[in-house]
N, C-alpha and C positions, 0 to 999 in steps of 0.2 A: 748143192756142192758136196763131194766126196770129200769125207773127213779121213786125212792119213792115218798112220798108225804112230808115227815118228815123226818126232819136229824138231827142230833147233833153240838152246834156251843157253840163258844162260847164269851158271851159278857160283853163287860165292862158295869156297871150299877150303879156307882159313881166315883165321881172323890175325894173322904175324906177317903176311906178306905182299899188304896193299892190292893194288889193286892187277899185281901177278897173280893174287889169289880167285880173283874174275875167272873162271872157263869158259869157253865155246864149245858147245858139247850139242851130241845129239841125245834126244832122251823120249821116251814113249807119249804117244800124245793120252793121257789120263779120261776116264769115259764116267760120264756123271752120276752119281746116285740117286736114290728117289726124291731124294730134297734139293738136287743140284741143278748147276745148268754148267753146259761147257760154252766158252763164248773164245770164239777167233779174235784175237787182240790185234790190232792194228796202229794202234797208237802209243805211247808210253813217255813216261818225262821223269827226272833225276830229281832228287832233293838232295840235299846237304848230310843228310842220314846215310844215303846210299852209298857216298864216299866214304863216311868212316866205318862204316860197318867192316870194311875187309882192313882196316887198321885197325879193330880189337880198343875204337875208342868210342863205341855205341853203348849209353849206359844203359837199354832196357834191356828183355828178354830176346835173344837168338836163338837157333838151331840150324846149325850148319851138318851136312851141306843145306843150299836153301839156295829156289830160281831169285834170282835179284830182283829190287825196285817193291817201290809198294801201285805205284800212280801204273793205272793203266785203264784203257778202253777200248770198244770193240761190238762185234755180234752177236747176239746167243744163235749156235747154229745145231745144237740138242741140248731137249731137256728131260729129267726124271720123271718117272711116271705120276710121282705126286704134287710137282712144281703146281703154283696155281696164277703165278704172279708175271710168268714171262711165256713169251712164246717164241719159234723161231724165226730170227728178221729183229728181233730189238736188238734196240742201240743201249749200251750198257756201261757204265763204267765203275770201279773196282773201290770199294771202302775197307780204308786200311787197317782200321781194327776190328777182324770182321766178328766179331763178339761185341761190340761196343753199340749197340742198338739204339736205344733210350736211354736220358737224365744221367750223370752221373760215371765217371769210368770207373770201374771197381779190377783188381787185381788178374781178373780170368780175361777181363776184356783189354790189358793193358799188354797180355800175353800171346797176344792175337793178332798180332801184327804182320801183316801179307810182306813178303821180302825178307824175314826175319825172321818169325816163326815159322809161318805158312809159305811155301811156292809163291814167287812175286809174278812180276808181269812183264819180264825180259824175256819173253817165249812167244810160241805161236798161238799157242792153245791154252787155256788154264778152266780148272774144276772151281766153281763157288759154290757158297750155297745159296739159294737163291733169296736171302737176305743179305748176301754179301755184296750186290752190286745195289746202284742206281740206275733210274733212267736217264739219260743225258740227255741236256740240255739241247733243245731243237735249234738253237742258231749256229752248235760249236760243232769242228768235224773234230776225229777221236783224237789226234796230237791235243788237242786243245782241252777237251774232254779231261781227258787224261793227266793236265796238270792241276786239276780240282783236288783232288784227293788228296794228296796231306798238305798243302802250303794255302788252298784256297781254305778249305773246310780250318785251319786250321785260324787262320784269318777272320773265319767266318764266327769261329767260337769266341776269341778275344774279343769279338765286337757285341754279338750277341747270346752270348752262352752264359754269360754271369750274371750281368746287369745292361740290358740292351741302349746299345745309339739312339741318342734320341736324336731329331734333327734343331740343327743350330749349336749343337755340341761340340765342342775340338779334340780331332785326333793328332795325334803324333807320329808319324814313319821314320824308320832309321833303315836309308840305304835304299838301294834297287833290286833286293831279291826277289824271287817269289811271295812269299810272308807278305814283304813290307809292300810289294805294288798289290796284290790283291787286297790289304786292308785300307789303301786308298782307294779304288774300284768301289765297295763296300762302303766306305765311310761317306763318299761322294751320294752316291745311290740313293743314303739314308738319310739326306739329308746337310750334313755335316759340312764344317768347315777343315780343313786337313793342311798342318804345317809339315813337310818333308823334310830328311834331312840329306847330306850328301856328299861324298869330296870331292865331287867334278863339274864342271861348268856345265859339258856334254850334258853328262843325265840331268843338271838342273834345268836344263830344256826339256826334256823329255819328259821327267816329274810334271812339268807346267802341261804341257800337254795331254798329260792322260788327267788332269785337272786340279794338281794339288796350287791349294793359294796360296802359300805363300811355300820358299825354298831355303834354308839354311846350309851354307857351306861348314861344316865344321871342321873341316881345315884353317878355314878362313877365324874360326868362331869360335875356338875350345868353351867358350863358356856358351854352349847353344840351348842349356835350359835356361836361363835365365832370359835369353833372348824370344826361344817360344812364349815362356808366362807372358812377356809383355807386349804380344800378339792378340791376349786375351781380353774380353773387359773386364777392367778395373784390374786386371793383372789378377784373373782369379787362376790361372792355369790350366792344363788340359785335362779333358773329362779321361781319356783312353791314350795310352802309351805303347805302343808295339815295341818289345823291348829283345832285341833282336844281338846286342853288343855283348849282352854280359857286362864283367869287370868294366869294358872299357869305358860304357857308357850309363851303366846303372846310375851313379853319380847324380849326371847332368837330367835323368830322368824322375830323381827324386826332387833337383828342385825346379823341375818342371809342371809337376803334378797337384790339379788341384783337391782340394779336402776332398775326402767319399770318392777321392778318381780310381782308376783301375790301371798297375804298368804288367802289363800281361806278358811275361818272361815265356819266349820264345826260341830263343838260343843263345849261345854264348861264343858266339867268332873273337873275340874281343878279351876272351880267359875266362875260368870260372869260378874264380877268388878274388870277388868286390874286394873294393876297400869299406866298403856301407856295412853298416851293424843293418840286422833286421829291425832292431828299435828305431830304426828311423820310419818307420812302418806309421811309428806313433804319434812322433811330432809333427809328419806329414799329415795324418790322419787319410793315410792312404790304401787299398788291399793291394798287395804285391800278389801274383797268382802265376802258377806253373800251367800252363797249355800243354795239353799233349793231343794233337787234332781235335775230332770230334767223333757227334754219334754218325748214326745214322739219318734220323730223326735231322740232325741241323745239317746236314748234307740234301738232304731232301729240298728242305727251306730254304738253303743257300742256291740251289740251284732251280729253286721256280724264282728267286730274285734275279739271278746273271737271265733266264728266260723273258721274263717281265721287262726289263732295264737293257734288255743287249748285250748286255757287258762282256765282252771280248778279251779273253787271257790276253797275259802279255806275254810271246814267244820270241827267245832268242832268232835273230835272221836267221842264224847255220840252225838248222831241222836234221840231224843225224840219220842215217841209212842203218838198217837192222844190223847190219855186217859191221857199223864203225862205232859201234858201243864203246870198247875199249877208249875210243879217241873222244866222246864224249864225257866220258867220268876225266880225262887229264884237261879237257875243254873246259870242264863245271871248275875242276879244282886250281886252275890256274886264274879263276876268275875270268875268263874273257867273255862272258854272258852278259846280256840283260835282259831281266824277267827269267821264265822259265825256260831249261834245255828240253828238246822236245827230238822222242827217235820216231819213226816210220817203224812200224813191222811189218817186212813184205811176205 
């Protein structure tokens, strides 16, 4: 295939005017260096980042302008003369903190963030290095691909990045996002027993089907930690907490959790001024712990497990056309989703 000179992308270019701050632009298609590879993107998905980033309410590192999204996947169709890991014809997909390699995130790799720091994957064409991608998963095509990267990987660390699943263990989900259905995908996989949580009848179907055992409405249940622990035996409480609420549910996940358990603070839809002191850290005998995705390294290993296991993202029905970005980010922010929003790039 003949590589253009110019492609279509699109980028954030303030952080005060929502998502009027999105462009459609046309912009040079970029030609790899000796450690790079350029990979044709064809697939791409939204997280919850990607919306607030152009409301100026993203609290890590940016630089604006900046091509949107971090999640993406695709071809590598040229690479650097010194690349030694890809060749042309692989299937690729995009790791969002492309400094964040192995063990541990440290401050240069936390500043590396694809959509954010670096050019994301709301475009035709994009430059990595060629440590900045994975090989994709051989049962997923790229939309699917593509919603690995920050919500699975990020899933994939809360489970195993600290203190790993063991199997016969219980996890805890809060909701139908990306995050919370990929750490039951994950948690199932490994073994595990998984309580969901939820405010709708609808998805507590759907929870049941992707195989969570048991389903809590907390609508229905304002007290739904105390109703998990006693899911547990002998009411010892859950081993793993995906803690996805913030304020609104940190609470009911502290007296959910068992001694030595782990609630792996994921985001805060819900506010981000608990009413919980940190000292309740103590009398729980619990680690409270901030995720921010993963390496490379557990993207790797997360993704010979979804290989091994089948395991099939979960995509919103509506699949976005490269041209209806726009209606995609008020789609995500209106909540009409379930699982991940997922774009086409034609």
């Amino acid at each position: 295939m003949s590589i253009p000179s110019t492609q279509t992308q699109y980028v954030v270019t303030s952080k005060e005017k929502g998502f009027e701050g999105l462009i459609k632009q046309e912009g040079p298609v970029p030609k790899p260096g000796a450690n790079e590879v350029l990979v044709r993107l064809y697939g791409a998905s939204l997280n919850y980042r990607d919306l607030i980033i152009p409301q100026g309410l993203y609290p890590f590192p940016i630089d604006l302008p900046v091509v949107a999204a971090s999640d993406g996947a695709g071809e590598v169709v040229a690479v650097g003369e010194k690349v030694t890991k890809w060749k042309k014809g692989d299937k690729v997909t995009t790791l969002f903190n492309q400094f964040h390699q192995y063990g541990d995130i440290d401050q240069r790799a936390a500043s590396s963030g694809l959509g954010g720091v670096f050019d994301g994957t709301l475009r035709q064409y994009g430059v990595f290095n060629e440590d900045g991608v994975v090989r994709t998963p051989s049962n997923l095509n790229h939309v699917e691909a593509a919603t690995l990267v920050c919500a699975g990987v990020t899933s994939w660390n809360a489970l195993y990045g600290l203190k790993t699943l063991k199997p016969g263990q219980f996890v805890l989900t809060q909701g139908t996002g990306g995050v919370s259905i990929f750490a039951l995908q994950f948690a199932k996989a490994g073994g595990a027993k998984v309580i969901a949580t939820t405010s709708s009848k609808e998805k507590c179907e759907m929870l049941k089907k992707l195989g969570a055992d048991y389903v809590i409405n907390y609508r229905e249940d304002p007290n739904w930690g105390e109703t998990a622990r006693k899911l547990t035996p002998n009411n010892q409480g859950i081993d793993h907490i995906i803690e996805v609420g913030g304020a609104g549910t940190l609470g009911q996940s502290m007296k959910a959790i068992k001694y030595e358990g782990i609630i792996s603070i994921i985001g805060f839809l819900g506010g981000a001024q608990p009413k919980e002191s940190i000292l309740d850290t103590l009398s729980k005998i619990c680690t409270v712990r901030g995720v921010y995705v993963g390496s490379k390294q557990l993207m790797e290993e997360m993704c010979l497990a979804i290989e091994a296991n089948n395991i099939k993202p979960v995509v919103d029905k509506r699949i976005f056309k490269f041209d209806e970005v726009k209606e995609a980010y008020e789609y995500m922010w209106a909540q009409k989703h379930f699982g991940k929003v997922g774009i086409t790039i034609e």
